[in-house]
C-alpha positions in Angstrom: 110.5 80.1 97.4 110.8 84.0 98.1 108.1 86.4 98.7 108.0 87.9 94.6 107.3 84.0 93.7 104.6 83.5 96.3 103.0 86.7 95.3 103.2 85.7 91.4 101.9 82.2 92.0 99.0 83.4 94.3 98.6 86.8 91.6 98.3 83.5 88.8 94.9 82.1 91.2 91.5 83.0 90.3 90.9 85.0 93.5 94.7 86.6 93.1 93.4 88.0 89.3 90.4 89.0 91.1 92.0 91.1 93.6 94.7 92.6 91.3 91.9 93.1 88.7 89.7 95.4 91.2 92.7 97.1 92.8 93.6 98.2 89.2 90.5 99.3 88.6 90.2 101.5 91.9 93.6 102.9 91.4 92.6 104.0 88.1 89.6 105.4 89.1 91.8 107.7 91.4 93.9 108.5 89.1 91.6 109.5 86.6 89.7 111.5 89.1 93.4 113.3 89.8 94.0 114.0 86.1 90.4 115.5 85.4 91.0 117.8 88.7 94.7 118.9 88.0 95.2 118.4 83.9 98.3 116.2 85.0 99.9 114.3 81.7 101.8 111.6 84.5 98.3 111.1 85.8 96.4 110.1 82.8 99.3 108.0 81.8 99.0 106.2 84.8 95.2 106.1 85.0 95.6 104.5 81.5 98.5 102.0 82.4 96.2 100.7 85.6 93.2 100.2 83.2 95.0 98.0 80.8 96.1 96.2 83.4 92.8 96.0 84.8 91.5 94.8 81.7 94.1 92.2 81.7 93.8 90.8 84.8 89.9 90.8 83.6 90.3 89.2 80.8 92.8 86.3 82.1 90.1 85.8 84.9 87.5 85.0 82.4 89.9 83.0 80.6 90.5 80.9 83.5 87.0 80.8 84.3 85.8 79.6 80.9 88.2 77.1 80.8 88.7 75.8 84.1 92.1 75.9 84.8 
Protein backbone atom coordinates (compact mmCIF):
# COMPACT_ATOMS: atom_id res chain seq x y z
CA UNK A 1 0.00 0.00 0.00
CA UNK A 2 1.64 3.43 -1.00
CA UNK A 3 1.33 6.67 0.75
CA UNK A 4 -1.78 8.25 -1.85
CA UNK A 5 -3.83 4.91 -0.70
CA UNK A 6 -3.13 5.31 3.05
CA UNK A 7 -4.01 8.92 2.83
CA UNK A 8 -7.38 8.06 0.83
CA UNK A 9 -8.36 5.26 3.22
CA UNK A 10 -7.58 7.37 6.33
CA UNK A 11 -9.33 10.70 4.24
CA UNK A 12 -12.58 7.90 3.90
CA UNK A 13 -12.55 7.70 8.29
CA UNK A 14 -14.82 9.80 10.14
CA UNK A 15 -12.01 11.87 11.83
CA UNK A 16 -10.09 11.90 8.16
CA UNK A 17 -13.58 13.86 6.72
CA UNK A 18 -13.32 15.76 9.74
CA UNK A 19 -9.91 17.12 9.28
CA UNK A 20 -10.15 17.56 5.42
CA UNK A 21 -13.66 19.17 6.11
CA UNK A 22 -12.16 22.02 8.56
CA UNK A 23 -8.88 22.47 6.49
CA UNK A 24 -11.28 23.22 3.53
CA UNK A 25 -13.06 25.48 5.32
CA UNK A 26 -9.98 27.51 6.76
CA UNK A 27 -8.35 27.55 3.41
CA UNK A 28 -11.36 29.08 2.06
CA UNK A 29 -11.71 31.44 4.55
CA UNK A 30 -8.17 32.63 3.39
CA UNK A 31 -8.79 32.73 0.26
CA UNK A 32 -11.84 34.63 0.48
CA UNK A 33 -10.28 37.09 2.68
CA UNK A 34 -7.44 37.33 -0.27
CA UNK A 35 -10.04 37.93 -2.99
CA UNK A 36 -12.06 40.60 -1.03
CA UNK A 37 -8.50 42.46 -0.38
CA UNK A 38 -7.04 42.17 -3.97
CA UNK A 39 -10.31 41.65 -6.49
CA UNK A 40 -8.31 38.41 -7.66
CA UNK A 41 -10.75 36.22 -10.18
CA UNK A 42 -8.08 32.94 -9.35
CA UNK A 43 -8.79 33.69 -5.77
CA UNK A 44 -12.47 33.50 -5.56
CA UNK A 45 -12.34 30.49 -7.77
CA UNK A 46 -10.44 28.90 -5.40
CA UNK A 47 -12.20 30.16 -2.31
CA UNK A 48 -15.23 28.61 -4.04
CA UNK A 49 -13.57 25.24 -5.14
CA UNK A 50 -12.35 24.77 -1.20
CA UNK A 51 -16.00 25.47 -0.01
CA UNK A 52 -17.62 22.87 -2.12
CA UNK A 53 -15.30 20.66 -1.01
CA UNK A 54 -15.77 21.61 2.40
CA UNK A 55 -19.34 21.15 2.04
CA UNK A 56 -18.58 17.78 0.76
CA UNK A 57 -16.51 16.41 3.16
CA UNK A 58 -19.41 17.86 5.50
CA UNK A 59 -21.91 16.33 4.12
CA UNK A 60 -20.26 12.67 3.71
CA UNK A 61 -19.35 13.15 7.53
CA UNK A 62 -22.92 13.39 8.42
CA UNK A 63 -23.66 10.79 6.15
CA UNK A 64 -21.46 8.51 7.80
CA UNK A 65 -22.52 9.60 11.09
CA UNK A 66 -26.25 9.09 10.49
CA UNK A 67 -25.69 5.89 9.26
CA UNK A 68 -22.98 4.37 11.03
CA UNK A 69 -20.69 3.22 8.72
Amino acid sequence: MNAFQRLQQWHDSKIGLAVFAVLELALAYLFLSWAIDTGSLIDWFLTIVLLIGAIQNFVRLIWRLAHGR
